[in-house]
Backbone bond lengths (Angstrom), bond angles and torsions (degrees), N, CA, C in turn:
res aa  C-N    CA-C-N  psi(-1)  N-CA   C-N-CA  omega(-1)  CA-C   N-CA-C  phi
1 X - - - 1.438 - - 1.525 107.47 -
2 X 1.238 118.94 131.64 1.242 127.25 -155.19 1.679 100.37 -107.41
3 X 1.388 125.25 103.80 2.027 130.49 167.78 1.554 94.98 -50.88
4 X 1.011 109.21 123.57 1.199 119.77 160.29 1.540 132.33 -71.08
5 X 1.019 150.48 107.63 1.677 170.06 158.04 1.662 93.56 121.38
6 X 0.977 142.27 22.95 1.583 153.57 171.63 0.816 153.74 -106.90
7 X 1.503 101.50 -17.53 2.091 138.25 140.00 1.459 84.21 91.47
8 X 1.692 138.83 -5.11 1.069 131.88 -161.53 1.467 107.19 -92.81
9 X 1.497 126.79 164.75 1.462 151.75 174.39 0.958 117.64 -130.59
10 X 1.483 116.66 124.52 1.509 138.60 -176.06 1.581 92.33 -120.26
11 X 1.462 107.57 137.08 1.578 140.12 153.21 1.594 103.20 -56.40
12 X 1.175 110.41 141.30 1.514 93.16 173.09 2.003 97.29 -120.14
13 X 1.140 103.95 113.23 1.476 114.69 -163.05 1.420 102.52 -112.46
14 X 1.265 93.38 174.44 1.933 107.90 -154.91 1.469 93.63 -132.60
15 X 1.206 111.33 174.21 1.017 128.08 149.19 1.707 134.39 -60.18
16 X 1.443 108.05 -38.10 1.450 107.19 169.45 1.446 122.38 -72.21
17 X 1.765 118.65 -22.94 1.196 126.31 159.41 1.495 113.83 -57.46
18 X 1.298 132.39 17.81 1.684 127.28 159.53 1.345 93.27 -126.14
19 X 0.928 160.19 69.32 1.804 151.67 146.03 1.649 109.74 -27.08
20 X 1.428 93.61 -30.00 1.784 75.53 -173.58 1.578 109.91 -111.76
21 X 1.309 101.13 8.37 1.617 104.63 158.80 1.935 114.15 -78.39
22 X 1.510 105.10 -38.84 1.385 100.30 -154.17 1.209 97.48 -45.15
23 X 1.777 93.20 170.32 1.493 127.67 178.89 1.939 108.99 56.66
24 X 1.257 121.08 8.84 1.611 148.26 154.99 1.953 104.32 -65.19
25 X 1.901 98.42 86.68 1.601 75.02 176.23 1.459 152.04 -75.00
26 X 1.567 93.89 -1.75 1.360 125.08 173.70 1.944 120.92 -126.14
27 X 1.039 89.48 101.22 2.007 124.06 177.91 1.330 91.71 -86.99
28 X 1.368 107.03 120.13 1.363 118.79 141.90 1.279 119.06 -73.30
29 X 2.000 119.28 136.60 0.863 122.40 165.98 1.543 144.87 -20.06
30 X 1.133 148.41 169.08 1.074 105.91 126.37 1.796 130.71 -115.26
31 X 1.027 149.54 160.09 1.476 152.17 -119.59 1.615 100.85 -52.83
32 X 2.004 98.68 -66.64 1.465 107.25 166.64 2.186 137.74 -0.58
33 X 1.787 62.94 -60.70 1.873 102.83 -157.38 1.798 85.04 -68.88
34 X 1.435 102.21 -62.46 2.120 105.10 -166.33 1.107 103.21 -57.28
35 X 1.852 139.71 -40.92 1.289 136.18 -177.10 1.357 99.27 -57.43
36 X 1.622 129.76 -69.29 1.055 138.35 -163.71 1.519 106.79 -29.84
37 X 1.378 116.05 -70.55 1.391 129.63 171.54 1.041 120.89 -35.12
38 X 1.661 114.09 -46.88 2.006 105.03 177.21 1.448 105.12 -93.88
39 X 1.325 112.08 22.39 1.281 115.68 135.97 1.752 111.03 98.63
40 X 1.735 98.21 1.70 1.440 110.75 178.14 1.746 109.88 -84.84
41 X 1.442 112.71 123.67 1.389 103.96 -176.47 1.680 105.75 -101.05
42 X 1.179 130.28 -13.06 1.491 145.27 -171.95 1.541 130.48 -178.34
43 X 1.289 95.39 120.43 1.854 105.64 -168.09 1.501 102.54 -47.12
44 X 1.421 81.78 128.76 1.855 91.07 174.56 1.837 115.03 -81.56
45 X 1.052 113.97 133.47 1.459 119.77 176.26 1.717 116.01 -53.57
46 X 1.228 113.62 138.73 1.573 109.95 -159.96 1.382 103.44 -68.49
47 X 1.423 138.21 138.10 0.868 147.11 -142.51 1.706 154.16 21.52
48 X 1.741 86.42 51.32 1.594 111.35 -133.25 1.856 66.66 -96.24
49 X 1.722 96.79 142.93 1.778 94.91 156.74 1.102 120.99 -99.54
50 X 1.366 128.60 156.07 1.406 136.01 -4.70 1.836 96.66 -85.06
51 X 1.220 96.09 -25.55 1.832 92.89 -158.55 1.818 130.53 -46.41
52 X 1.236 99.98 -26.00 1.592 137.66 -159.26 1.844 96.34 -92.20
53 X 1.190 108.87 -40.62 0.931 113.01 -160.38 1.374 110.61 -95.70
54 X 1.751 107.79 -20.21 1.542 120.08 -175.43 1.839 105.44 -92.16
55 X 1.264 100.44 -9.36 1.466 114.49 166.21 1.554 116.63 -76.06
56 X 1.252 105.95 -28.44 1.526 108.42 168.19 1.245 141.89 -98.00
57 X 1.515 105.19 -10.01 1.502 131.72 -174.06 1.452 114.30 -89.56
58 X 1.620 102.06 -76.82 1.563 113.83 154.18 1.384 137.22 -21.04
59 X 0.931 121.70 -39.50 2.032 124.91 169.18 1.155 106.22 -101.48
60 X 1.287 132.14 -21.30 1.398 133.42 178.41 1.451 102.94 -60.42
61 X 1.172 104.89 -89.90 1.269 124.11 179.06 1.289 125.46 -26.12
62 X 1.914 103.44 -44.75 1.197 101.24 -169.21 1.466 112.01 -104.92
63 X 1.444 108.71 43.58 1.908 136.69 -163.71 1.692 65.30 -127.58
64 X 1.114 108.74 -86.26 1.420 109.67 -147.48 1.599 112.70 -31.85
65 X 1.416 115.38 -67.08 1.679 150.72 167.32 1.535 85.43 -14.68
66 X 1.934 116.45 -69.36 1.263 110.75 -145.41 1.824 93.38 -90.29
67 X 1.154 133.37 -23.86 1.519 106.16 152.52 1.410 137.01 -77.51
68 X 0.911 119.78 9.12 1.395 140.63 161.44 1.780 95.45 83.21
69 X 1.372 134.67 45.15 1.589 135.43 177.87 1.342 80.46 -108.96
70 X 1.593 105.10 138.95 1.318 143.15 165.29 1.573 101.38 32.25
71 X 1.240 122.97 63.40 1.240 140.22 -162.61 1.805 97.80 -73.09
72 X 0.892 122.18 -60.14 1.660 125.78 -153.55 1.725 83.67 -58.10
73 X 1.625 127.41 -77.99 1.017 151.06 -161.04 1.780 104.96 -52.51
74 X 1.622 129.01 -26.12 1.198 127.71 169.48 1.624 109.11 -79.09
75 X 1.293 107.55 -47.30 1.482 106.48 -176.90 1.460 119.75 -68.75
76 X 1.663 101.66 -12.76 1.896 89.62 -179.48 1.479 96.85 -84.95
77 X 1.558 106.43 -36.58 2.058 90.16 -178.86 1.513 97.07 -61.13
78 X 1.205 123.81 -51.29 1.299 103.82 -177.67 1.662 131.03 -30.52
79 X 1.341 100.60 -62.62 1.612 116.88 -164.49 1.879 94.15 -68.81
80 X 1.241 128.33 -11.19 0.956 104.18 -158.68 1.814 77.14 -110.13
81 X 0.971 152.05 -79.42 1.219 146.57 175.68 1.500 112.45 -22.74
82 X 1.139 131.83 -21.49 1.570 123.95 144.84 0.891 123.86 -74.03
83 X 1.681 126.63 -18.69 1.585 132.55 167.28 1.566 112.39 -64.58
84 X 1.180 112.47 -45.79 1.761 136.59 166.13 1.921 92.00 -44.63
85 X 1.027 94.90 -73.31 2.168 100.06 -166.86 1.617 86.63 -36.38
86 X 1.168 95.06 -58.73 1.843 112.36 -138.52 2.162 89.80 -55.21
87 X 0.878 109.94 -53.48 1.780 114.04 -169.04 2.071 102.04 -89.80
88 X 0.997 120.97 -6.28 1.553 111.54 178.72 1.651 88.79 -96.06
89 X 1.129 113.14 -76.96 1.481 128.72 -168.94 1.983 126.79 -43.66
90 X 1.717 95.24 -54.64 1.525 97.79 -146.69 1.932 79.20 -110.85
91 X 1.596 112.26 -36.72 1.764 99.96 -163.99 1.458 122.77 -74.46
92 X 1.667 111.19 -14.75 1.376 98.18 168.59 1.503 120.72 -79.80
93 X 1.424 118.73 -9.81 1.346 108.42 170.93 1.378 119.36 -70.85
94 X 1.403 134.22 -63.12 1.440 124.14 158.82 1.474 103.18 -123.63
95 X 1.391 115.12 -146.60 1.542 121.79 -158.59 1.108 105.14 -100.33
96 X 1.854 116.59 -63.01 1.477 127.52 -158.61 1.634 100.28 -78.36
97 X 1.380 113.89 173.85 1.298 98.85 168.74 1.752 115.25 -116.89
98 X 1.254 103.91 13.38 1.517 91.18 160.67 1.492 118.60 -96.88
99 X 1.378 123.43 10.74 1.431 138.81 166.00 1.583 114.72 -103.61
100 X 1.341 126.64 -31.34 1.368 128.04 171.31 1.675 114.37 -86.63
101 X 1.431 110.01 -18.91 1.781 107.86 -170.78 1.053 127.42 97.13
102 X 1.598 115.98 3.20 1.286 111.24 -175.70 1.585 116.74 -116.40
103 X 1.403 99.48 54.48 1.811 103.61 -178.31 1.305 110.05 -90.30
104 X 1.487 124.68 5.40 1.423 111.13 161.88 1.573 104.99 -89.01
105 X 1.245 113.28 -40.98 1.758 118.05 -176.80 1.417 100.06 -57.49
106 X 1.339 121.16 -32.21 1.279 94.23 165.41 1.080 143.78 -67.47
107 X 1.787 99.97 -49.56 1.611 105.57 173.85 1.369 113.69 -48.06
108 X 1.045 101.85 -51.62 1.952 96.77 -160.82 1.389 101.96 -75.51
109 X 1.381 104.99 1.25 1.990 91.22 173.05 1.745 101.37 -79.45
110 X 1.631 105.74 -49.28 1.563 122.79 -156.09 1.826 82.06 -70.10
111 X 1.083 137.38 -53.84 1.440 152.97 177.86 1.334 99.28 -13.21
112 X 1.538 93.57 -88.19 2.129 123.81 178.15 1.352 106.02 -39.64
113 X 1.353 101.48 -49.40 2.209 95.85 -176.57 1.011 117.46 -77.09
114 X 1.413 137.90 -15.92 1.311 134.14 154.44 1.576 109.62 -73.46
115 X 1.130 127.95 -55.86 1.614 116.11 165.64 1.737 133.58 -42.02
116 X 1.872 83.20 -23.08 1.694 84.06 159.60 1.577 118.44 -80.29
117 X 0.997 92.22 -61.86 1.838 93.36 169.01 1.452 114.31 -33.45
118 X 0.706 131.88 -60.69 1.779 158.04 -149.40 1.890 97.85 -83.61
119 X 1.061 120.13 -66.22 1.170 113.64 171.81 1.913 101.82 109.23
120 X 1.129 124.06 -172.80 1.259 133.57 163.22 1.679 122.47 -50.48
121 X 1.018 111.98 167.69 1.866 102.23 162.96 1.395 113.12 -128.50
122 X 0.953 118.45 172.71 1.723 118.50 -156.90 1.539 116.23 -53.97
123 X 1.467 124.23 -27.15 1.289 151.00 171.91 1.858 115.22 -67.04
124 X 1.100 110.14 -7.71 1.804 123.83 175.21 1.472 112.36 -45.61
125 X 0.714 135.42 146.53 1.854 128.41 -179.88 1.996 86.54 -96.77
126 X 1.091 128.12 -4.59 1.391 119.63 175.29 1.857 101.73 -71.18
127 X 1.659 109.08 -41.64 1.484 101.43 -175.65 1.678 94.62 -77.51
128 X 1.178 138.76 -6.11 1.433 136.66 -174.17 2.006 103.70 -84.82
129 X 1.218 103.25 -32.86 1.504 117.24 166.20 1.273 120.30 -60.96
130 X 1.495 111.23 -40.14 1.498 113.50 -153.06 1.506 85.26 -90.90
131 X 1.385 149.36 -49.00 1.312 148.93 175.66 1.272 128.42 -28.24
132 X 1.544 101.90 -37.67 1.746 99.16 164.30 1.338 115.56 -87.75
133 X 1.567 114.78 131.69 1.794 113.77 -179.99 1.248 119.45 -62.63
134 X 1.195 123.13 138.01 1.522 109.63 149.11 1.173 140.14 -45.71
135 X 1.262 114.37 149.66 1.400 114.56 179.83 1.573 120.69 -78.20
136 X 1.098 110.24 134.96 1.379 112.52 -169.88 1.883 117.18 -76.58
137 X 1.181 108.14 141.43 1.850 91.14 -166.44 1.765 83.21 -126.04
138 X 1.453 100.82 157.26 1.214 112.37 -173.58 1.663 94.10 -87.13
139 X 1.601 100.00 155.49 1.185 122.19 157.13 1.694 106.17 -52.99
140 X 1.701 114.65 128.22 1.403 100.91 154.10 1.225 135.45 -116.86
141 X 1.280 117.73 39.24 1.289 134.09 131.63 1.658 129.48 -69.27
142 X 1.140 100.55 -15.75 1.617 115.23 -162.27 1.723 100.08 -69.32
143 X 1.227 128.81 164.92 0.968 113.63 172.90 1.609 129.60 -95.90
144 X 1.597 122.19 149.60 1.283 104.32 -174.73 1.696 136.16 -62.81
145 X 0.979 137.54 141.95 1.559 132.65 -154.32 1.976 85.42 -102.00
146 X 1.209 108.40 151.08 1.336 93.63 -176.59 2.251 81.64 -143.58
């Protein structure tokens, strides 16, 4: 069975093609099948735009966001790189986005820009940072203590 725009070929396999899996209630995928699902249909070329680049932005950011490091500054690339998805991808097909497909690009755009505004919440590992003091450094002008 031939993926279409992906030059790739899939086997189309059964269940009786594992004999020594059956009655195994948990099958691992195989690679194809798990990409498919997180929604990757073909490796993007290294520094290919937008795709390459949304591979690097997207988990970053939204690592950063969910440990609360440099929160304001992850969520605006964020919100705004879902603004990018949301108008390249989903707005020239129709207007709204529960008719074009793009009601996650939305949320997590409208999501991220309020988290910029909004800032961290008390639970941030940034207020977990700020708790330990600095270390104090001597004046070096001061004189040496011997």
């Amino acid at each position: 069975m031939d993926v279409p725009g992906t030059g790739w070929t899939r086997s189309a396999t059964t269940r009786s093609d594992f004999p020594h899996r059956r009655g195994v209630p948990l099958r691992l995928p195989r690679r194809e099948t798990l990409f498919g699902i997180l929604g990757i249909h073909a490796p993007a070329q290294v520094g290919a735009w937008p795709g390459w680049w949304a591979a690097l932005i997207q988990p970053g950011a939204g690592t950063l966001v969910c440990l609360g490091i440099g929160t304001r500054a992850a969520a605006l690339i964020g919100s705004g790189w879902m603004a990018f998805a949301y108008f390249t991808v989903h707005a020239p097909t129709d207007v709204l986005p529960i008719q074009n497909g793009g009601e996650q690009a939305a949320l997590f755009c409208w999501t991220l820009l309020v988290l910029a505004f909004t800032g961290p919440g008390r639970f941030a590992l940034t207020g977990a940072f700020a708790a330990f003091p600095a270390t104090q450094r001597e004046d070096p002008r001061a004189p040496v203590r011997g």
